[in-house]
C-alpha positions in Angstrom: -37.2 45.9 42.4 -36.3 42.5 41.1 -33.3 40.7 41.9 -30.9 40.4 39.3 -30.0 38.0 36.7 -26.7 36.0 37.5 -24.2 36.3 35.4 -22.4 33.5 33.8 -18.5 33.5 34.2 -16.8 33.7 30.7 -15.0 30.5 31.7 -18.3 29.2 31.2 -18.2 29.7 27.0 -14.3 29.4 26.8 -13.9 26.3 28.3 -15.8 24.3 26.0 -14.3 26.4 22.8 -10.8 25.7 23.9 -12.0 22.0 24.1 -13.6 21.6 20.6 -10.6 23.8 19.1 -7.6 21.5 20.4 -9.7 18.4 19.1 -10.7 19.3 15.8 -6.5 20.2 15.2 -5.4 17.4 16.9 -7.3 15.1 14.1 -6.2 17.3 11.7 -5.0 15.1 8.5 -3.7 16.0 5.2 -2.8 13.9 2.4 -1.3 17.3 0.4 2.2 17.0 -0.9 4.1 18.4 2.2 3.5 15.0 3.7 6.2 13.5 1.7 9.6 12.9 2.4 11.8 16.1 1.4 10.5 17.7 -2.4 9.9 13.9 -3.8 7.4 13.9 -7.2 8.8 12.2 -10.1 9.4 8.3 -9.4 10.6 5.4 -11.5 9.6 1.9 -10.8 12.1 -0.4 -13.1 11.2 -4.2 -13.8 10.5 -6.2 -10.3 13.8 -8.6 -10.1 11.9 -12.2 -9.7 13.8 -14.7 -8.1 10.9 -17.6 -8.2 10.6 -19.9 -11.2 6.8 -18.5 -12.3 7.4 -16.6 -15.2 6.4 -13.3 -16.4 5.2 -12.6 -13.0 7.8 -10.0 -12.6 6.4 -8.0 -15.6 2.8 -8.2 -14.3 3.4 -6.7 -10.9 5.8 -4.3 -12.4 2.6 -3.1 -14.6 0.1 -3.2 -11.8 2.4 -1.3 -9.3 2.7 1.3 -12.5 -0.9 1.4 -13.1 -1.9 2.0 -9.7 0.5 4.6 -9.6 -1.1 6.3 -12.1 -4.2 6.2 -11.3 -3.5 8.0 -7.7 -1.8 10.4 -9.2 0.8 11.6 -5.9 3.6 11.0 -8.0 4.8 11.2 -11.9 6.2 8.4 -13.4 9.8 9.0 -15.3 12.2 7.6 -16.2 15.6 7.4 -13.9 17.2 10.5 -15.6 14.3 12.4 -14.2 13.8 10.4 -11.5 13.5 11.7 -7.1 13.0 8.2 -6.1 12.8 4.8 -6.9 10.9 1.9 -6.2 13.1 -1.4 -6.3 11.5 -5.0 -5.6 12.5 -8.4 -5.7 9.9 -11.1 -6.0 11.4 -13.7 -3.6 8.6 -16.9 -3.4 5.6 -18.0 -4.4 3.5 -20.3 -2.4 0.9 -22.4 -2.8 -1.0 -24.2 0.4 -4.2 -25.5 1.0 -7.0 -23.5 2.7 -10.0 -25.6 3.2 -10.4 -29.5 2.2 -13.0 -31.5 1.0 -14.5 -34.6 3.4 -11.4 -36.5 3.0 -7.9 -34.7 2.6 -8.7 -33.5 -0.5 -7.9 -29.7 -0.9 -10.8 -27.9 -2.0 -9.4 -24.3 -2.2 -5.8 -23.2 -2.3 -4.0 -19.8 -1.2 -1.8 -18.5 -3.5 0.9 -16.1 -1.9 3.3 -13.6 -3.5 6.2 -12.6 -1.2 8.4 -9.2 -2.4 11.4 -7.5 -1.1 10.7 -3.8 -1.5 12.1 -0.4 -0.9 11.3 3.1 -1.9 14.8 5.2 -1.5 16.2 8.3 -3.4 17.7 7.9 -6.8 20.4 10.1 -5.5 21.8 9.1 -2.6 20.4 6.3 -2.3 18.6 7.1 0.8 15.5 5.0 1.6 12.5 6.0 2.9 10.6 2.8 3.3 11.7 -0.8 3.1 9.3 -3.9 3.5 11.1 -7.3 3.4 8.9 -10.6 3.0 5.8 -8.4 1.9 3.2 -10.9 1.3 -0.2 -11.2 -0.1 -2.5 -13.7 -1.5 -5.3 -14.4 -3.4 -7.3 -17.6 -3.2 -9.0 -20.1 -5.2 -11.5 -23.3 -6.0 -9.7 -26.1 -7.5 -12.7 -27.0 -9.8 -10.9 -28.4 -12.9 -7.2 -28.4 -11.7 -6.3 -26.2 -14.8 -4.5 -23.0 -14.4 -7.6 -20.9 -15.3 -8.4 -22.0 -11.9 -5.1 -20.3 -10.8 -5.4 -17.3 -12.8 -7.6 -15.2 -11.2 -6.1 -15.6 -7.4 -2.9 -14.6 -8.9 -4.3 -11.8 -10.6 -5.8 -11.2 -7.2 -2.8 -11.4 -5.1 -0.9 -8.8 -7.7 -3.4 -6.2 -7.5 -2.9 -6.5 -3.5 0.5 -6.0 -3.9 0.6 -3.0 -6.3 -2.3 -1.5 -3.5 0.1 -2.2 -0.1 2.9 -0.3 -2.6 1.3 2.6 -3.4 -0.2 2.8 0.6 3.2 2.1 1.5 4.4 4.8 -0.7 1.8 8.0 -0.3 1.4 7.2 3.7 3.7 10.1 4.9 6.5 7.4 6.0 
């Protein structure tokens, strides 16, 4: 008669089941609807207020914050009759500074920054749901002729990262 085989303890199999199960729903993540503040789905972003003197900058990132809005698709656009929630900004400064130098003191490359007030709060009772004061990006650029075409593109640059941090702000579940 051989001896026989052990037996292994169902602690053995459970353990490691219970372990894989409370990991895989602790880094559970959804990016459905629910995560949204209350029953929000139709928003209205009215023309950025711009309190710097560059002009028509305020109707550029107004347009790029819409467009990107768009594209992701979390929430419908309307207008404020139809409106859950708004998104309000102010364009408070736009700064230039140099970034690198040539062999003397001679800038070389400049960063162009766009600071914005913003808040995203209900149309109804005015509650809000995220705020960011002094939100600031930048784009950058090569002063090669010292024209604005040189300019152009870093402010093009620093509005599309404005519109993106908007929309993240917007759809991140607060």
């Amino acid at each position: 008669m051989s001896d026989p085989k052990p037996r292994l303890s169902p602690a053995v199999f459970l353990i490691p089941l219970l372990s894989v199960c409370m990991v895989v729903t602790a880094c559970y993540y959804s990016t459905s609807q629910g995560s949204r503040a209350g029953d929000i789905r139709n928003i209205v972003i009215p023309l950025f207020d711009n309190t710097t003197v560059e002009t028509g900058i305020q109707e550029d990132l107004t347009d790029k914050v819409i467009e990107r809005f768009l594209e992701n698709g979390e929430f419908r656009i309307v207008d404020l009759r139809q409106a859950d929630a708004a998104i309000i900004g102010v364009i408070t400064n736009l700064q230039e500074e140099s970034v690198a130098f040539s062999a003397g003191t001679q800038a070389r490359e400049v960063r162009l920054s766009i600071v914005v007030d913003v808040r995203f709060e209900t149309v109804d009772k005015k509650e809000v749901i995220w705020e960011e004061r002094q939100l600031r990006t930048f784009g950058d650029y090569a002063i090669d002729t010292g024209t604005d075409s040189d300019r152009e593109p870093a402010l093009d640059t620093a509005i599309e990262r404005m519109a993106d941090e908007i929309l993240n702000q917007s759809i991140s579940g607060w």
